[in-house]
C-alpha positions in Angstrom: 89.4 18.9 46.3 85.9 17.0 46.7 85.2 18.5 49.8 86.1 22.1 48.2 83.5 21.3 46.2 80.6 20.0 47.7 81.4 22.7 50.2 80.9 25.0 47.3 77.7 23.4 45.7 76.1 23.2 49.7 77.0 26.9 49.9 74.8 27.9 46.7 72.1 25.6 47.6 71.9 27.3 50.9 71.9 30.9 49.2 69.5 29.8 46.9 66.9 28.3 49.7 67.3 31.4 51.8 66.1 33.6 48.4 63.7 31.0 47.6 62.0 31.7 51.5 62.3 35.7 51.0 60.3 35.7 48.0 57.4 33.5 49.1 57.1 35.6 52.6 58.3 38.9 50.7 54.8 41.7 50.8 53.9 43.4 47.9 55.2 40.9 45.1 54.0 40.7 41.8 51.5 37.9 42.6 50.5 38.2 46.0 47.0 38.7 46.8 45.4 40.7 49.8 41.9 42.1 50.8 40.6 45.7 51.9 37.3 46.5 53.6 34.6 49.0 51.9 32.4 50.6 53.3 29.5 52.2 50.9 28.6 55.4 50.6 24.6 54.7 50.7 22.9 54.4 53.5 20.8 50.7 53.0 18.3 49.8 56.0 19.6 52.7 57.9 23.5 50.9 57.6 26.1 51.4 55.6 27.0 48.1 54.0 31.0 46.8 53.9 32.7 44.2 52.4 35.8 43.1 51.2 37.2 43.5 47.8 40.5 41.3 47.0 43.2 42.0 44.5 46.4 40.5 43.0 49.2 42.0 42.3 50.1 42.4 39.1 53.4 44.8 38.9 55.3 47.2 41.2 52.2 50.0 40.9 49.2 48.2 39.6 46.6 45.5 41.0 43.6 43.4 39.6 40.6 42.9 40.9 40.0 39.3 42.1 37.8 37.1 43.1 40.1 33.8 44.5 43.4 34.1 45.7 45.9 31.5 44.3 45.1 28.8 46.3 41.4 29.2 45.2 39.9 31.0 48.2 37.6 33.3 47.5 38.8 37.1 49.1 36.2 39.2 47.5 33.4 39.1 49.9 31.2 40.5 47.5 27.5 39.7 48.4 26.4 42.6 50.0 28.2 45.2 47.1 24.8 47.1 46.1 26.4 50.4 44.9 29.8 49.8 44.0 32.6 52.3 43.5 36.0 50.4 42.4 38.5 52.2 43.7 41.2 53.9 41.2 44.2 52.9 43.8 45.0 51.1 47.0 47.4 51.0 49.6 48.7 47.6 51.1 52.0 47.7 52.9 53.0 51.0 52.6 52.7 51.0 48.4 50.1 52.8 46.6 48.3 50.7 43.3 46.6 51.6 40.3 43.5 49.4 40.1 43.8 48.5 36.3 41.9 45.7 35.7 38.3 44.0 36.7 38.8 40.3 37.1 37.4 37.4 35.7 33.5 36.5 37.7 34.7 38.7 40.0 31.4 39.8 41.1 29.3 37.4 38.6 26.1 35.9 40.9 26.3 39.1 43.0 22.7 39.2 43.4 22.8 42.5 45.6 24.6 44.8 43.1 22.3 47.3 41.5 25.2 50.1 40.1 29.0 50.3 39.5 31.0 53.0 39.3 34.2 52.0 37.3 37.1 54.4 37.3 39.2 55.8 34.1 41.9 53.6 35.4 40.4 50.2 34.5 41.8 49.1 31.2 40.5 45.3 30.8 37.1 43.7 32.4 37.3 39.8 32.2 35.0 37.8 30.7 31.9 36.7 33.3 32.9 39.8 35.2 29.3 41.1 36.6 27.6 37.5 35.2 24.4 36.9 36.4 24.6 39.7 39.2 21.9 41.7 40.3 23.6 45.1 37.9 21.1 47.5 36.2 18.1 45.9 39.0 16.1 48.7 40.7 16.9 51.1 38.0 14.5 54.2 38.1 13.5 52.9 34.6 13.6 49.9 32.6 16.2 51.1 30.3 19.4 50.9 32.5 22.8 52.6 30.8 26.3 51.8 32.6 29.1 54.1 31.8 32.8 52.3 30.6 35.4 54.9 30.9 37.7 55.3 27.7 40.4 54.0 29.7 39.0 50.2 29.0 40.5 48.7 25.8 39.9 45.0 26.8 36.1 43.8 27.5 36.1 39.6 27.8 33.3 37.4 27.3 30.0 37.4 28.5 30.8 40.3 30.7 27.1 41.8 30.8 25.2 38.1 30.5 22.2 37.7 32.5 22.2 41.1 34.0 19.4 44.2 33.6 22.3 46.3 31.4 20.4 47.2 28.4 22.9 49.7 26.9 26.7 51.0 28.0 28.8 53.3 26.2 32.1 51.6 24.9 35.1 53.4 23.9 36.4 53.6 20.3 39.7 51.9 21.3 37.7 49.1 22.5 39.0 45.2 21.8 
């Protein structure tokens, strides 16, 4: 009878180690992070400057724009982003994501970035977001407007600090 049951407990232990190792090696979980390479649309010193932009994801169809992955690396290379589009959707492993959200200091000391074009897919953008980045610089005038699509509900802390923005226009459902 003992051995009926420890044959028993060593059998769900072994199922449960072999679903443990699928889900940390499983693409596409809610979780994992990965990169994709841009390449802008602006010519800059006669090149067109890439770089990598890094998201997490955060359900079957959406993703958030990060800056670290979860062991802390940084996989947005973000330092040459000058005139940014975020994308409304990516592909990684064969599944298309809606790009909902702009992560926390995600491009903050970004001294490069001059404009952003933020899609009406975004609905939050975490505090320190664009802190201390180069945004609204090299404006054709001194007052410098950014455009939030009504789609954001959710603007966190210190979002715009230390940055040339000197207006935006923020939707009514704003929090």
């Amino acid at each position: 009878m003992q051995k009926q049951i420890l044959a028993i407990v060593l059998a769900i232990v072994s199922v449960i180690a072999v679903a443990s190792v699928a889900a940390e090696t499983s693409d596409g979980a809610v979780g994992d992070t990965f990169q994709i390479e841009v390449t802008e649309s602006v010519q800059i010193d006669g090149d067109y400057p890439t770089y990598k932009l890094g998201f997490e994801i955060t359900s079957d169809t959406t993703v958030s724009l990060v800056l670290n992955d979860a062991n802390n690396q940084n996989i947005t290379d973000r330092y040459d982003a000058r005139n940014l589009v975020i994308p409304e959707t990516v592909t990684y492993d064969s599944t298309t994501y809606t790009v909902t959200e702009i992560g926390r200091s995600v491009f903050s000391a970004t001294p490069n970035l001059i404009t952003v074009t933020i899609p009406d897919t975004i609905t939050t953008i975490d505090s320190y977001a664009f802190y201390n980045s180069g945004l609204g610089q090299g404006s054709e005038t001194s007052d410098w407007k950014l455009e939030i699509p009504d789609s954001v509900t959710t603007i966190g802390y210190g979002v715009f600090q230390d940055t040339s923005v000197t207006s935006a226009t923020l939707s009514d459902s704003l929090t």
